[in-house]
C-alpha positions in Angstrom: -171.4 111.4 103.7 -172.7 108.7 101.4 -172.2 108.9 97.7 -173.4 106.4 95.2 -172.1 106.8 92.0 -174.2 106.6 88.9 -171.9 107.8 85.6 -174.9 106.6 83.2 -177.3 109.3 84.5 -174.8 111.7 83.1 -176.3 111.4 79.9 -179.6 112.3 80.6 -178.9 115.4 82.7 -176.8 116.3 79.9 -179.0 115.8 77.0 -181.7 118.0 75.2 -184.8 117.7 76.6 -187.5 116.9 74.5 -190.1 119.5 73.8 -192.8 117.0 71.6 -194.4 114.2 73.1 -191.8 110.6 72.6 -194.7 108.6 73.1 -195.7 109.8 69.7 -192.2 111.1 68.1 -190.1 107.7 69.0 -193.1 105.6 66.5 -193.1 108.3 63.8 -189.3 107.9 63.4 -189.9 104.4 61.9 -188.9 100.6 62.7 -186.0 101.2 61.2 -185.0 103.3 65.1 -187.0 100.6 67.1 -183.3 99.5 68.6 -182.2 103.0 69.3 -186.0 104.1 70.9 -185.9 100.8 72.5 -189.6 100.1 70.5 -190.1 96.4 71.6 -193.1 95.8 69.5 -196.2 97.3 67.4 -199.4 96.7 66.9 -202.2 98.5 64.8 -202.9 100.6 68.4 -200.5 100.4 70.4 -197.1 99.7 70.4 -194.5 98.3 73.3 -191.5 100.0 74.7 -189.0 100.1 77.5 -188.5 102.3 79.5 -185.3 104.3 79.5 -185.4 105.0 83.0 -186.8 102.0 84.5 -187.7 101.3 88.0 -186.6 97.7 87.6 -185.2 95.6 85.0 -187.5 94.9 82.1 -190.0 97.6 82.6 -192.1 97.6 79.8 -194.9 100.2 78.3 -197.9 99.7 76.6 -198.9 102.7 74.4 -200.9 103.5 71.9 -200.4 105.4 69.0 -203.3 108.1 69.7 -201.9 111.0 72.0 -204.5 110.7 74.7 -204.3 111.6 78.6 -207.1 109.2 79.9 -208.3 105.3 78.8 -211.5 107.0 78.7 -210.9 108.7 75.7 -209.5 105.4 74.1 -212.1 103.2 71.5 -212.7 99.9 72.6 -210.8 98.3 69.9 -207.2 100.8 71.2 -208.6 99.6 74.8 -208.9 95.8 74.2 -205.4 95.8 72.1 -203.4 97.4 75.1 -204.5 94.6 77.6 -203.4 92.3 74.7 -200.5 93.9 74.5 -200.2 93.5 78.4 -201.2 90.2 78.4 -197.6 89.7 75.9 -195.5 91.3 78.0 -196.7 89.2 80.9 -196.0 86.0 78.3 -192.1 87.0 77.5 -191.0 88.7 80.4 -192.3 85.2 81.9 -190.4 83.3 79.6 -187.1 85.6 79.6 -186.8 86.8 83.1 -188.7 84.0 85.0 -189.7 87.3 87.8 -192.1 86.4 91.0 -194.8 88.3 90.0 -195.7 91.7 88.2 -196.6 95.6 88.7 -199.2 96.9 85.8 -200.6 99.9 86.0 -200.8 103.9 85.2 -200.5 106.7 86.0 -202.8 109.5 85.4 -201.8 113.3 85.7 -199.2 114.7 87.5 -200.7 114.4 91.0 -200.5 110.5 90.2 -196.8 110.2 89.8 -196.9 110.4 85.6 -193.7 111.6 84.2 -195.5 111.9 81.2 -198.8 113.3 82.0 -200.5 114.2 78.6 -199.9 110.7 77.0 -201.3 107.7 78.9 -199.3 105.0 79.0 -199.5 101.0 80.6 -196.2 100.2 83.2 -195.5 96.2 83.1 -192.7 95.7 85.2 -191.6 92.7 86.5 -190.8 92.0 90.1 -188.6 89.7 92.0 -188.7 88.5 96.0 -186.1 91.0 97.6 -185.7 93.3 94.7 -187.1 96.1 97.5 -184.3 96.4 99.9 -182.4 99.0 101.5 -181.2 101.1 98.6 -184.6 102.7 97.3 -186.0 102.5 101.2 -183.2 104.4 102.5 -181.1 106.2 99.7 -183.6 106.3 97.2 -181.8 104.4 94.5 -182.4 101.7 92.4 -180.6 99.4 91.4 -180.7 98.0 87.9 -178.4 94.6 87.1 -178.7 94.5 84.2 -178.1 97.5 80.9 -180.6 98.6 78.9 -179.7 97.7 75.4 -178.5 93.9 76.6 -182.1 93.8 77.8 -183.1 95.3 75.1 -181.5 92.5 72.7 -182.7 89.6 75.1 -186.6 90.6 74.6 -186.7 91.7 71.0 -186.4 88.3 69.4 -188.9 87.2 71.9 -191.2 90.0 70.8 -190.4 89.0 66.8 -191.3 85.6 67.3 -194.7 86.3 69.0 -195.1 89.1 66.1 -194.3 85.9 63.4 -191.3 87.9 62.1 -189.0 85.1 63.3 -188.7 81.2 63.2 -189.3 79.9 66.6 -187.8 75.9 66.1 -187.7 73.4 63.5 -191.2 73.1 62.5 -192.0 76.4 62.6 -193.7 78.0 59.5 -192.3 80.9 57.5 -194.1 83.0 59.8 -192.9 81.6 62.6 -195.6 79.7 63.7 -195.6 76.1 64.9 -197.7 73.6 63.2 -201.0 72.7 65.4 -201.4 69.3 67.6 -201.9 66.8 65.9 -205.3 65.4 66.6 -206.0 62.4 69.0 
């Protein structure tokens, strides 16, 4: 018999499960829980979080605020911040990670894999050469290397400094921004 221990999981079998929707209770709690809800980043829309279960390291979600179960039901400017938001993720999971290439995508209804069915949501998860190898093909197990909140802490100031909440290097503005080029 095999066994594969995972003592982390404990927690969640363990824990209360929640009746309200987190995609719209973990933003409501304020920014002052963005660490403990692991809320990367907001925008006026949509806002950026990881995911606590994640299918590889860094797996990121683009949500917007608006409890929705289809992009259809989205207005073009919730629609056109989310890829933005994408597009971000893309930028410092790049920059932070340095992965081989990326899954986006959703999933919509039950049917379609979404644990969350009734809130639409954008995976951005970055992927590696190799990072598929025998333990999810044969014993259906992931494994993650690195924790959550370490991840967690390695992204956020990435996040702040595209958000202008935090210098980036001398030069920077109080917002964080670098001066422009200077002209040819």
């Amino acid at each position: 018999m095999k066994r594969i221990w995972a003592p982390w999981r404990i927690d969640y079998i363990r824990s209360a499960k929640p009746t309200d929707c987190i995609f719209c209770t973990k933003p409501e709690e304020g920014c002052e829980n963005d660490g403990d809800n692991l809320i990367l980043y907001r925008g006026e829309h949509c806002y950026i979080m990881m995911n606590r279960y994640p299918y590889n390291n860094g797996h990121l979600m683009v949500v917007p605020y608006r409890h929705v179960d289809t992009p259809q039901d989205l207005a073009t400017e919730e629609l056109a911040e989310m890829m933005v938001q994408v597009n971000l993720c893309l930028k410092v999971l790049a920059e932070s990670m340095f992965p081989d290439g990326f899954n986006i995508g959703m999933n919509l209804g039950a049917a379609a894999g979404a644990g969350i069915k009734d809130h639409i949501h954008m995976h951005v998860v970055p992927r590696w050469v190799g990072d598929t190898n025998f333990m999810p093909v044969l014993g259906d197990t992931r494994v993650i290397v690195e924790g959550i909140q370490v991840c967690y802490e390695r992204l956020k100031p990435l996040f702040d400094r595209e958000a202008g909440r935090v210098p980036e290097a001398d030069g920077a503005d109080a917002e964080g921004r670098e001066p422009p080029p200077a002209s040819a």
